[in-house]
C-alpha positions as semicolon CSV with decimal commas, in nm:
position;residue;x (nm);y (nm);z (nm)
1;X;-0,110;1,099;-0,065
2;X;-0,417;0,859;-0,025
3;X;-0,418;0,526;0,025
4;X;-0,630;0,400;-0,333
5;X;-0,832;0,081;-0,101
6;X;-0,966;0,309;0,188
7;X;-0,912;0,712;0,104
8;X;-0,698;0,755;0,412
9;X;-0,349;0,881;0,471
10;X;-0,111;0,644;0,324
11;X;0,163;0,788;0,517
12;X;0,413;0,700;0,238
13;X;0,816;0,784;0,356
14;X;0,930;0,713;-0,016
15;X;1,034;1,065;-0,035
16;X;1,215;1,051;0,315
17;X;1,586;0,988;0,373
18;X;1,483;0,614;0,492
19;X;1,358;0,341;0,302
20;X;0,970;0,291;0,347
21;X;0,760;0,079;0,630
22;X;0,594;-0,101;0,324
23;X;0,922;-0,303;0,234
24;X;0,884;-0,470;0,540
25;X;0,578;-0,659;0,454
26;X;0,533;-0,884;0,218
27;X;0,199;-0,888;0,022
28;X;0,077;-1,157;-0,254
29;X;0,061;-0,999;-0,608
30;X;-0,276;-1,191;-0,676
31;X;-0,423;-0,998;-0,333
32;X;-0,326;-0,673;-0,425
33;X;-0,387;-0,697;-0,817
34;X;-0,743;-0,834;-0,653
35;X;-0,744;-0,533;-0,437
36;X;-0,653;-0,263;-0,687
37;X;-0,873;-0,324;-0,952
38;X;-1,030;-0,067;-1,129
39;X;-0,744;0,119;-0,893
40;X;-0,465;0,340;-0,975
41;X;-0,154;0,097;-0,919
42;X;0,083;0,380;-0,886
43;X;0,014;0,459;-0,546
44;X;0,093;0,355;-0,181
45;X;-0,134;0,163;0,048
46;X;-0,181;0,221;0,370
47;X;-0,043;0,054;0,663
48;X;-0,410;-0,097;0,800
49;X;-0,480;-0,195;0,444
50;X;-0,137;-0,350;0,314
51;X;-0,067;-0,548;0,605
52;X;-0,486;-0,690;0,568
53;X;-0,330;-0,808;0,240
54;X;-0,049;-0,931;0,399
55;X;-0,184;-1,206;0,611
């Protein structure tokens, strides 16, 4: 899968035995509704691009 902000890798382990990096960082709904639009919000961001969102 892609990551929907930049077109790389998201690297998503949702599908692994483990729970996810993304949990670990938390990211303000208003960002990442800003971020997505005109976005598919059913996919995974990548690491580079969620933690951006998260500071």
């Amino acid at each position: 899968m892609v990551c929907p902000i930049c077109g790389k890798a998201n690297d998503c382990q949702m599908n692994g035995d483990k729970k996810c990096w993304c949990f670990e960082l938390a990211v303000d709904t208003a960002k990442l509704g800003l971020a997505l639009k005109d976005k598919s919000k059913d996919q995974c961001l990548c690491r580079i691009c969620l933690i951006s969102l998260s500071i």
